[in-house]
Structure formats: structure tokens, C-alpha cells
N, C-alpha and C positions, 0 to 999 in steps of 0.2 A: 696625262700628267701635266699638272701646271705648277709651277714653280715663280712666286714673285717676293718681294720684299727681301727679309734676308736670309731664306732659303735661294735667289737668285745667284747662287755661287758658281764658279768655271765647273766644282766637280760635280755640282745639280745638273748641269746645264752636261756636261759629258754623259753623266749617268740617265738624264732623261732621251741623250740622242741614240742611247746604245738599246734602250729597251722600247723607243716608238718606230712608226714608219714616217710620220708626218712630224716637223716640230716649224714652230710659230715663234720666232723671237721676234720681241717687242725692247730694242734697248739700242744707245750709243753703240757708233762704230769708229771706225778709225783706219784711214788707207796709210798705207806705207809703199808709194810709190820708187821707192829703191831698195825696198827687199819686200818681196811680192808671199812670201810667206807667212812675212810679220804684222797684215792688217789681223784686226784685235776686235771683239766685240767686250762692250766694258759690260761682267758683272760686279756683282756686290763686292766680293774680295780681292779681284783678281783679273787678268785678260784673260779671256777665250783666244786664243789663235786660229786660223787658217790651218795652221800646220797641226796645231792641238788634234783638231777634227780629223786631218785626212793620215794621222799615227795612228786611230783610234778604230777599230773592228768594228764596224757599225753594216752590219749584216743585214736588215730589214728597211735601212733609209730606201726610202721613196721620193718624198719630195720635201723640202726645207722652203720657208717662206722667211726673207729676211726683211723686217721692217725698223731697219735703222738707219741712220746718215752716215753717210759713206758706204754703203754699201753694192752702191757702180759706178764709177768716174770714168771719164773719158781722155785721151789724149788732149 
């Protein structure tokens, strides 16, 4: 499933992680170093959350590849 331009939406990007094993995001990120469940990946419409993902039944994830900024910071 690929998903860009403005089908890149939170609930593309939810419904493409519910029905692959593997997904490939390619977009902005965003840490939120004092509430650890509110870093954000920016789609089209909307944030994607941390917490959005790990509410969401995703029974076949394998492996997720995230290529956006912010998405490891250090102390």
C-alpha cells in the first residue's frame, strides 16, 4: 500500500498500518520531550501520535521503518 500527497492522511496512514506487516514512513516528525506519548508524525490533515499507533489493533506489524526527523533523540 502507498499512500502520498493528499491521500497522506492520519487515517490513510492508521488504516494502511492495520492491514500491512511492514510500513515505510517517509514525512516530518516531532518529539515532545515532556509528554512522551505526544511525539507526532505530521500527515496531510492531521498528527499521527505514538499513542494514536500503540490504541490501535495492529495484529500483523512486523517491522516499521521511520524516516523522519525527530524520530531518536538523545538525552
Amino acid at each position: 500500500t502507498t499512500i502520498s500527497g493528499n491521500a497522506a492522511t492520519r487515517a490513510g496512514a492508521l488504516k494502511a498500518l492495520q492491514t500491512n506487516t511492514w510500513v515505510h514512513l517517509v514525512c516530518h516528525g516531532k518529539q515532545d520531550r515532556t509528554q512522551p506519548y505526544n511525539p507526532h508524525l505530521v500527515m496531510k490533515n492531521e498528527h499521527l501520535t505514538l499513542l494514536d499507533i500503540m490504541e490501535r489493533d495492529i495484529p500483523h506489524a512486523e517491522f516499521a521503518f521511520l524516516s523522519a526527523c525527530h524520530t531518536a533523540v538523545d538525552d
